[in-house]
C-alpha positions as CSV (number, residue, x, y, z in Angstrom):
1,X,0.0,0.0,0.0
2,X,0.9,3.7,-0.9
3,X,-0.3,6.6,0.6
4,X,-1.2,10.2,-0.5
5,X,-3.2,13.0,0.4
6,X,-5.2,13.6,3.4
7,X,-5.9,10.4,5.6
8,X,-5.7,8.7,2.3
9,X,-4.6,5.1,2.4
10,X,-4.1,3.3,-1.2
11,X,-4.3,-0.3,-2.1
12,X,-3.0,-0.1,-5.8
13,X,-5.1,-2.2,-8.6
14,X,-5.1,-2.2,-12.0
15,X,-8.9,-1.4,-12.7
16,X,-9.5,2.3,-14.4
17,X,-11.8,2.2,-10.9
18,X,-10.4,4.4,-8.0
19,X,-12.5,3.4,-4.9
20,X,-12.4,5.5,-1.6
21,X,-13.9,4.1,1.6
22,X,-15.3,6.8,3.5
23,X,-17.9,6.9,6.9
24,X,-21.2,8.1,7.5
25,X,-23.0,8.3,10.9
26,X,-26.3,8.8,11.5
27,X,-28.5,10.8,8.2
28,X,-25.2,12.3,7.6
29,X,-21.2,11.7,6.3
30,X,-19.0,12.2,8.7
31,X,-15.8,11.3,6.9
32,X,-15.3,11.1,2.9
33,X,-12.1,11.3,1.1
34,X,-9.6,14.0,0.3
35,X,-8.8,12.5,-3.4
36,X,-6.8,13.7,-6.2
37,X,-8.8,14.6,-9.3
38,X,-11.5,11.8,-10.8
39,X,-10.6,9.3,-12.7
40,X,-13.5,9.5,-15.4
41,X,-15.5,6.4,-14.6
42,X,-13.6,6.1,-11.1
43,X,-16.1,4.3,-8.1
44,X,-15.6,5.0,-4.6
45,X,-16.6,2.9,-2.0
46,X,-18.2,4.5,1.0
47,X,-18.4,2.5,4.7
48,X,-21.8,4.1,5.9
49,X,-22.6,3.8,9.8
50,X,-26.0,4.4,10.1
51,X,-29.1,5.8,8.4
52,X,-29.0,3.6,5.2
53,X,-28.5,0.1,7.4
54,X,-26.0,-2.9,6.6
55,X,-25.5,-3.5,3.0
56,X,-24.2,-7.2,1.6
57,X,-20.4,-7.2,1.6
58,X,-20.4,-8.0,-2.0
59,X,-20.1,-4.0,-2.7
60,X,-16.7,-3.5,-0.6
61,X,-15.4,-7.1,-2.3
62,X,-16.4,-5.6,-5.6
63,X,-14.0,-2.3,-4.5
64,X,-11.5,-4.3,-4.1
65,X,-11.7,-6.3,-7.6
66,X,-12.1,-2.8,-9.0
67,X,-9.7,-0.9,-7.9
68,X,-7.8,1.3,-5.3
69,X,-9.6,1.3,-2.1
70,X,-9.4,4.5,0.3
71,X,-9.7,4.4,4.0
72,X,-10.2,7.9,5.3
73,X,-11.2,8.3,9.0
74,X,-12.6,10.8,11.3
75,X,-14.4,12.8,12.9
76,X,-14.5,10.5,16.1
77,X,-11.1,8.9,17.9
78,X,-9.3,6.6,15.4
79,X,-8.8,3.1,16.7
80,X,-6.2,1.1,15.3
81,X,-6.3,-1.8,16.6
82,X,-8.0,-4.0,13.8
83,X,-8.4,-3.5,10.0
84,X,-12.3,-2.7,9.0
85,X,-13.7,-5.6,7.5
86,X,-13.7,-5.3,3.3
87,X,-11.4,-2.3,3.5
88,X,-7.5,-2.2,3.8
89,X,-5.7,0.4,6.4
90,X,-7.3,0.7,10.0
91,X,-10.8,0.5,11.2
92,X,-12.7,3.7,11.5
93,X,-14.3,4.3,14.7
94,X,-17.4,7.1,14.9
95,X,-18.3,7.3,18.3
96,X,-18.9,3.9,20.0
97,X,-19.7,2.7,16.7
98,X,-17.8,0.5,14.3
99,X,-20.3,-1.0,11.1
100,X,-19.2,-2.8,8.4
101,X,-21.7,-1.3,6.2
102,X,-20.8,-0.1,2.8
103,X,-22.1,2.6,0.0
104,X,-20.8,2.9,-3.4
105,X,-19.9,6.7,-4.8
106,X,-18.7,7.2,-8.0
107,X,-17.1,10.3,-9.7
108,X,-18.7,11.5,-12.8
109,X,-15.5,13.4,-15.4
110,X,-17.2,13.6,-18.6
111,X,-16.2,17.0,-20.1
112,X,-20.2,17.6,-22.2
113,X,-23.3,17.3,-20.6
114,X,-24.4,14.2,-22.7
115,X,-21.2,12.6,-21.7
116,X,-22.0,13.3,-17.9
117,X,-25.5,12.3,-18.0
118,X,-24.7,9.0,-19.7
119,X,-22.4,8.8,-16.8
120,X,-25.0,9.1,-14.0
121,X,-27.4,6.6,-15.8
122,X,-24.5,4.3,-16.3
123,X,-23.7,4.6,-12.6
124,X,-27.4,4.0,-11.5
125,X,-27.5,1.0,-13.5
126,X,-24.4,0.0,-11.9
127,X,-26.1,0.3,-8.7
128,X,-24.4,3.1,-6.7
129,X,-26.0,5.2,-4.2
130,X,-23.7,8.3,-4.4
131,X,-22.8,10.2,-7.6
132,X,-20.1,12.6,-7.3
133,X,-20.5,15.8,-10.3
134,X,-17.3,16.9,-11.0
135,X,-18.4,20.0,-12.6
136,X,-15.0,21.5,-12.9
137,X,-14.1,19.0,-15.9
138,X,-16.8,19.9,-17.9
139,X,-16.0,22.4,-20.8
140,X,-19.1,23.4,-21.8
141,X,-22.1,25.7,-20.7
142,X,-24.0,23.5,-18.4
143,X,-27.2,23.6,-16.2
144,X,-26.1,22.5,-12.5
145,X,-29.6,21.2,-12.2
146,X,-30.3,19.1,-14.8
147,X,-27.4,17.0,-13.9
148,X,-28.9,16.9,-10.1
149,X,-32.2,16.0,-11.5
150,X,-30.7,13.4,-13.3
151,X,-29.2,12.0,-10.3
152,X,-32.7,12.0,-8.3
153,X,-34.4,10.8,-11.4
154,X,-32.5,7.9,-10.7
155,X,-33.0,7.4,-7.3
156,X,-29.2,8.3,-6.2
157,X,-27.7,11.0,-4.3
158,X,-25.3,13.2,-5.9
159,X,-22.4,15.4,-4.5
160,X,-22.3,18.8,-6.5
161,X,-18.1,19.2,-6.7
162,X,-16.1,22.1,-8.7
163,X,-12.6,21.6,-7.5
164,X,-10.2,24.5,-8.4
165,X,-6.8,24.2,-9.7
166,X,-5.2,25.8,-6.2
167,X,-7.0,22.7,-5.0
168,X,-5.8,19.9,-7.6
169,X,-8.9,20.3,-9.8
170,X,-9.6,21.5,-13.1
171,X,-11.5,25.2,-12.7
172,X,-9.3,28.3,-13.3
173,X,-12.1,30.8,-13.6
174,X,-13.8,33.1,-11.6
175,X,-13.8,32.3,-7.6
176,X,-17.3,34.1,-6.7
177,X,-19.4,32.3,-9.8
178,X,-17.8,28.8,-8.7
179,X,-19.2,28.9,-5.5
180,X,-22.6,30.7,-7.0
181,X,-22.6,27.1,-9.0
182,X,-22.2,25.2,-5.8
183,X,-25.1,27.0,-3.8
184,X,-27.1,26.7,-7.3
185,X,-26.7,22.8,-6.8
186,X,-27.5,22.8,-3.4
187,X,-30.8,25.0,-4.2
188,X,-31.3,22.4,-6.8
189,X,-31.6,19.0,-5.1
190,X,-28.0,17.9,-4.4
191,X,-27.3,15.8,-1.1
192,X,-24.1,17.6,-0.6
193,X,-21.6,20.2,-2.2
194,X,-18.1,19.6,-1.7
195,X,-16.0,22.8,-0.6
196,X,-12.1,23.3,0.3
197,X,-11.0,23.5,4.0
198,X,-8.6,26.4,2.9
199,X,-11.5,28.6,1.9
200,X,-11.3,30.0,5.1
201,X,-13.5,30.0,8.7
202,X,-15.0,32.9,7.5
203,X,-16.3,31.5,4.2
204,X,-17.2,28.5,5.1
205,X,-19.6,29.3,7.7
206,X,-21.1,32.2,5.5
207,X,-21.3,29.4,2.8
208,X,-22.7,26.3,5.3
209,X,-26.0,29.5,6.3
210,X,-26.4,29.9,2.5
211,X,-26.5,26.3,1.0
212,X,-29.7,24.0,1.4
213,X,-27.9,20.7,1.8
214,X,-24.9,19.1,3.5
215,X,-21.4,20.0,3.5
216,X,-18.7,18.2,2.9
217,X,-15.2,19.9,3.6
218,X,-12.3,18.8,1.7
219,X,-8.5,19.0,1.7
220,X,-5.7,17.9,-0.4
221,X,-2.3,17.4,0.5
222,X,0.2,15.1,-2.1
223,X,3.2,15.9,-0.5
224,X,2.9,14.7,2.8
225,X,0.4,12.6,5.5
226,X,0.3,13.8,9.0
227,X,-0.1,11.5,12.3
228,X,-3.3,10.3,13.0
229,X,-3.6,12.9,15.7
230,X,-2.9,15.5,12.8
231,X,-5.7,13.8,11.2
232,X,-8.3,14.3,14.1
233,X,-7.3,17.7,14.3
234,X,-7.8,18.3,11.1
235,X,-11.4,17.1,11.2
236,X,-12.2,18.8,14.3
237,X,-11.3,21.8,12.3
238,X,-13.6,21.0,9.8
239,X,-16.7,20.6,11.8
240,X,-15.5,23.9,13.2
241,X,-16.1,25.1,9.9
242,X,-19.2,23.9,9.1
243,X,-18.7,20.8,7.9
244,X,-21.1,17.4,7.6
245,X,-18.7,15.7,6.3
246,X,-14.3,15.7,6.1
């Protein structure tokens, strides 16, 4: 295993596939993954603990036949002392609560609307609960809503995402009308909107009163992993900010 990026632990694989394990609590994330930019097509696997009840564990074996698997942990005390069933690195501890429970996310890349919505049918089909929009790799004109309808049309969540290229993504443009775009999805339908820890106290909380969804708070480090105390630091930092999910 390699690791890279924030509480990022990766099991490499050959499979176009990235998976991320991730954990929910309650009708909320509470941990998801700080990745590098999607791969187009990429499935991340997500360890829910809670709300959505146990799932078969033929969705984490299917992770790892596809791909990289991601253990990120947090917001609770990290306990090391067993690996989490299905998943590779260390078991995630929320609370008193340890499930083995496991949701499927994956990341849509297409760079046209027709690509992306092909994508989320694709990914229903496929049977995943979460889709992740990676709006910052489309190169087009695009209508944040229709690709959130889309998602609940097919009965999956979606994660409204427009990573900019300070952060690793793919947006270079104006800073205000991403984050306009990102409020737009949220007004729209998505589950959640992903938005960058270095944004800023300030922001965040002006940002967490304004959307209509949950927040996930995201960031991305390549050069370096802290210690796990780091880690719950980090997180704690992230609630701090507004965040439903780190």
């Amino acid at each position: 295993a390699s690791c890279g990026g924030v509480g990022e632990c990766v099991r490499g694989g050959t499979s176009r596939a990235g998976m991320r394990a991730s954990a929910f609590r309650g009708t909320g994330l509470t941990a998801r993954a700080a990745g590098r930019t999607a791969v187009p097509g990429s499935v991340t696997a997500v360890a829910a603990l809670g709300a959505r009840g146990s799932r078969s564990r033929r969705e984490t074996a299917h992770a790892h036949q596809r791909g990289k698997v991601r253990l990120v942990v947090g917001p609770g005390p990290i306990s090391s002392s067993q690996s989490a069933k299905g998943t590779t690195g260390r078991s995630v501890a929320v609370g008193a609560a340890e499930q083995e429970s496991c949701m499927l996310c994956t990341s849509v890349t297409a760079t046209d609307v027709a690509g992306c919505l092909v994508q989320i049918d694709e990914a229903a089909a496929a049977g995943v609960d979460v889709v992740e929009l990676r709006l910052d790799f489309l190169s087009e004109h695009f209508e944040v809503a229709e690709l959130v309808s889309r998602c609940a049309s097919r009965g999956v969540r979606s994660i409204a995402t427009y990573r900019p290229t300070w952060e690793g993504g793919q947006y270079d443009g104006d800073e205000d009308a991403r984050l306009q775009v990102l409020v737009e999805a949220s007004r729209s339908g998505a589950s959640y909107v992903d938005l960058e820890y270095k944004l800023g106290e300030e922001r965040l909380l002006s940002l967490k009163r304004e959307v209509g969804c949950g927040v996930i708070v995201s960031d991305h480090d390549y050069e370096r992993i802290g210690s796990w105390e780091d880690l719950n630091r980090l997180v704690s930092s992230m609630r701090d900010r507004g965040a439903d999910v780190a």
